[in-house]
N, C-alpha and C positions, 0 to 999 in steps of 0.2 A: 461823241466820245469826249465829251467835257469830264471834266471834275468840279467837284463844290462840296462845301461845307456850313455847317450853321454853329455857331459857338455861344456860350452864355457863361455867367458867374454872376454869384448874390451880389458883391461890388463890383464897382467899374474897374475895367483893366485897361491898358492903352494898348489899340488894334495892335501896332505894334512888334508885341507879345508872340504875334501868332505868324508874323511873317516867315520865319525858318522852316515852321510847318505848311506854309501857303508853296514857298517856296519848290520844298520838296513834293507836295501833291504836284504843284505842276508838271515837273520834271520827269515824274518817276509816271505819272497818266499821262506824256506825250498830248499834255493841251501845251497854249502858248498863239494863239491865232485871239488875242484877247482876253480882259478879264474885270472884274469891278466887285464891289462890294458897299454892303449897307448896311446902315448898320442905326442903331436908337441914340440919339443926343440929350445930356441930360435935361434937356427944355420938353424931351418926350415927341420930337418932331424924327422920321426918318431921313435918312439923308445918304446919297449914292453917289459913285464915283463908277463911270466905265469911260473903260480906254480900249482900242482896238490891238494895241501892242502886248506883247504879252506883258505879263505881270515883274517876271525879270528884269522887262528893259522901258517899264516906266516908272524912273526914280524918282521925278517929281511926284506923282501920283500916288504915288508907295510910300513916299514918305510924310506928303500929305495926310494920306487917309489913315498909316501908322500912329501922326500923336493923337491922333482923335482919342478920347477915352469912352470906353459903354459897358453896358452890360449884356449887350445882344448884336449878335454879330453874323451876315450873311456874305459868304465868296462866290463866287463864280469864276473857275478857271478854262475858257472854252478851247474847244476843239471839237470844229463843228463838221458835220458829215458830209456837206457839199461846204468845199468853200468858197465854192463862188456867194454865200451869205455873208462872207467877212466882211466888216461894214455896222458905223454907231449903231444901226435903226439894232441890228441884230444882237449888237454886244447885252450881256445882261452882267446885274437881275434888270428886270424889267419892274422899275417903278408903279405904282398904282395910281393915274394922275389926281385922285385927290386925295392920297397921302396917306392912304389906309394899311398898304402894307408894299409888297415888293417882292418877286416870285424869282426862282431860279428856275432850268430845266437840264437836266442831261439825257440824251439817249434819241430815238427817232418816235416821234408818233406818226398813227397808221392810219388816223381816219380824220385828219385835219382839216382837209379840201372843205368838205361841205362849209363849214363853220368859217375858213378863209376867206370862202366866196361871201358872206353872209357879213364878216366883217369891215370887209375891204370894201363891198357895195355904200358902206355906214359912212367911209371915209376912215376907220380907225385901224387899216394896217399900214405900216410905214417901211418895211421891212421885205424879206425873203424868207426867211423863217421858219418853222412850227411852232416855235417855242413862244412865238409874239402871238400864236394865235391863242394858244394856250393862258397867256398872260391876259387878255383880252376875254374868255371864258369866266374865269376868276375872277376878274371885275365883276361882272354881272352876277355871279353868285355870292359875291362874302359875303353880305348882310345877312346872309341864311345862317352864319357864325359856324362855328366847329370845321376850324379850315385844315383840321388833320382830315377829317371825313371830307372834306368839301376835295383835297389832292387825291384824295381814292375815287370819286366821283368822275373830278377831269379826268383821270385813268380810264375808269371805266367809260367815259364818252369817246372816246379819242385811240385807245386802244395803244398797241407796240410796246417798245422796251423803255419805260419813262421813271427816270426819279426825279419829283417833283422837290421843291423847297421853297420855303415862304416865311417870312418874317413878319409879324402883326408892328403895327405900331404901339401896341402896351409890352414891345417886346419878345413876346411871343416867337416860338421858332419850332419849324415843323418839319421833316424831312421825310418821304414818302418813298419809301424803297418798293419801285413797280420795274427793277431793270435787273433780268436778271443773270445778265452780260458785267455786270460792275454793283456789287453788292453793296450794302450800308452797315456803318458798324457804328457804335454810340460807346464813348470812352470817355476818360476822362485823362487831363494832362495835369500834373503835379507839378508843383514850384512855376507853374505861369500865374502872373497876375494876382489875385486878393488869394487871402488864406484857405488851402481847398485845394484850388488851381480852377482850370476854366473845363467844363463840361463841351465836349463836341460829338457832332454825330457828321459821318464825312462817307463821300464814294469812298469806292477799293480799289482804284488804281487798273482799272480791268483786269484784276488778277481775282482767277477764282478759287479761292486762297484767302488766308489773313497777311500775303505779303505788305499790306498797307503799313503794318506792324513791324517788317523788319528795316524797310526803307522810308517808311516816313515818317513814325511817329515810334522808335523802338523802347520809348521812356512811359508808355500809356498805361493806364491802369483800368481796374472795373470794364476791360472790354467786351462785348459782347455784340451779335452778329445780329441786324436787326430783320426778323422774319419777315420776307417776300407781301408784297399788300399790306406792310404795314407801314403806319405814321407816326413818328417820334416825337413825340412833341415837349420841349425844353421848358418849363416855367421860365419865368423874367426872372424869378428871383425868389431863396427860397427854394426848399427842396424839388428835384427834377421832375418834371410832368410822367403820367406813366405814358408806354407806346399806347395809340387806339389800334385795336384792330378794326381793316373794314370788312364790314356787317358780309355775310354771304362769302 
C-alpha cells in the first residue's frame, strides 16, 4: 500500500518544490513506514537517499535531498503489506548497483517465490520483500532497452496488483499502472519550478476516484487517468513522452 511518484521539467527545479505534494501523498495514502527518492544530478550520475522513517519526520533527509536541483525525479512513500519488512535492505527505490537506473514498487506481487529462490541462491537478496525481487529482474533485463515495456513484462512475470516506476539515468521516467486497487494519473503542476511547471505522473491515494485531486494536488492541470497496463513514460526534457501501451 505504498505511494510514489516520478516527476520531470525541461529545466532544473530544486526537489524541494515538490515537498508539500510528497508531503500530502503521504498522508492522505496512509504510507509513512519509510520513504526515499532519486533523482538525476547535473553531472548526469543518479543518486538516492532512503530512510526507514517516514518522510515527515526525516528533516535531515528532507531537507538534504530538497536543495538538490534536477530535472527528473523519483519518490517512494512506503507502506508495506507485511511490516515485519520495515527495514533499509526493504526501503526503496531500489538502486541499480551499476548505476543504470533505480525502480520503485507499490502493491503486492503474486508469483515472486520462484525468482526469490533463484536470486537469494545468487547471493543477491538482502531483504524480505517482493519488491527487491522485482528490482533484481530489472537488472537482468534493461539492456533489452524500452523500460516502459520491460515494467509490463516484470508484470506480466510476476503477476498481482503492481505499479511499477523506474527512472533511466539519461533521466528517463516511467510509471507502470498494473494496480488496480490505487490508480495512476499523469498531470501537470503550474507555478512549481522552471516556466511550465513540473510534469508528474503519481498513485491515487487508494481511492478509486480522482480524490488525489482534491486532497493532494487540487491546483493540477492537463489531468488525465492513466489506462490499466499502461506505461507513462516522461521525456528528460523537451516535450513529454507519449504512454506505451503493453503489447497484448
Amino acid at each position: 500500500m505504498c505511494e510514489l511518484f516520478v516527476a520531470r521539467a525541461a529545466r532544473p527545479f530544486r526537489v524541494a518544490e515538490l515537498w508539500p505534494f510528497a508531503e500530502r501523498l503521504e498522508r492522505y495514502g496512509i504510507a509513512g513506514f519509510g520513504w526515499g527518492a532519486t533523482w538525476r544530478r547535473a553531472d548526469g550520475e543518479l543518486w538516492t537517499h532512503r530512510d526507514v522513517r517516514a518522510f515527515r519526520d526525516d528533516e535531515r533527509g528532507r531537507a538534504a535531498v530538497g536543495a538538490e536541483e534536477t530535472t527528473s525525479l523519483l519518490v517512494h512513500l512506503r507502506r508495506p503489506s507485511r511490516l515485519s519488512t520495515v527495514g533499509l535492505p526493504d526501503t526503496q527505490p531500489f538502486p541499480d548497483p551499476a548505476g543504470r537506473f533505480a525502480f520503485g514498487h507499490n502493491g503486492d506481487l503474486r508469483h515472486f517465490g520462484p525468482f526469490r529462490a533463484r536470486y537469494r541462491a545468487a547471493g543477491r537478496i538482502h531483504g524480505r520483500a517482493d519488491s527487491e525481487v522485482a528490482a533484481r529482474w530489472l537488472e537482468d533485463e534493461w539492456e533489452r532497452g524500452r523500460p516502459g515495456l520491460l515494467l509490463a513484462e516484470l508484470h506480466d512475470a510476476m503477476g498481482g496488483q503492481a505499479n511499477l516506476a523506474a527512472i533511466g539515468r539519461d533521466g528517463s521516467l516511467h510509471l507502470y499502472a498494473g494496480n488496480r486497487e490505487n490508480p495512476v494519473f499523469r498531470f501537470r503542476l503550474p507555478g512549481k519550478g522552471p516556466p511550465g511547471g513540473i510534469e508528474v505522473a503519481a498513485t491515487g491515494i487508494y481511492s478509486l476516484d480522482r480524490s488525489l485531486f482534491r486532497f493532494v494536488c487540487p491546483t493540477a492541470v492537463e489531468r488525465r487517468a492513466v489506462r490499466y497496463r499502461t506505461a507513462c513514460s516522461l521525456a528528460p526534457a523537451g516535450p513529454a513522452g507519449q504512454p506505451i501501451r503493453q503489447p497484448g
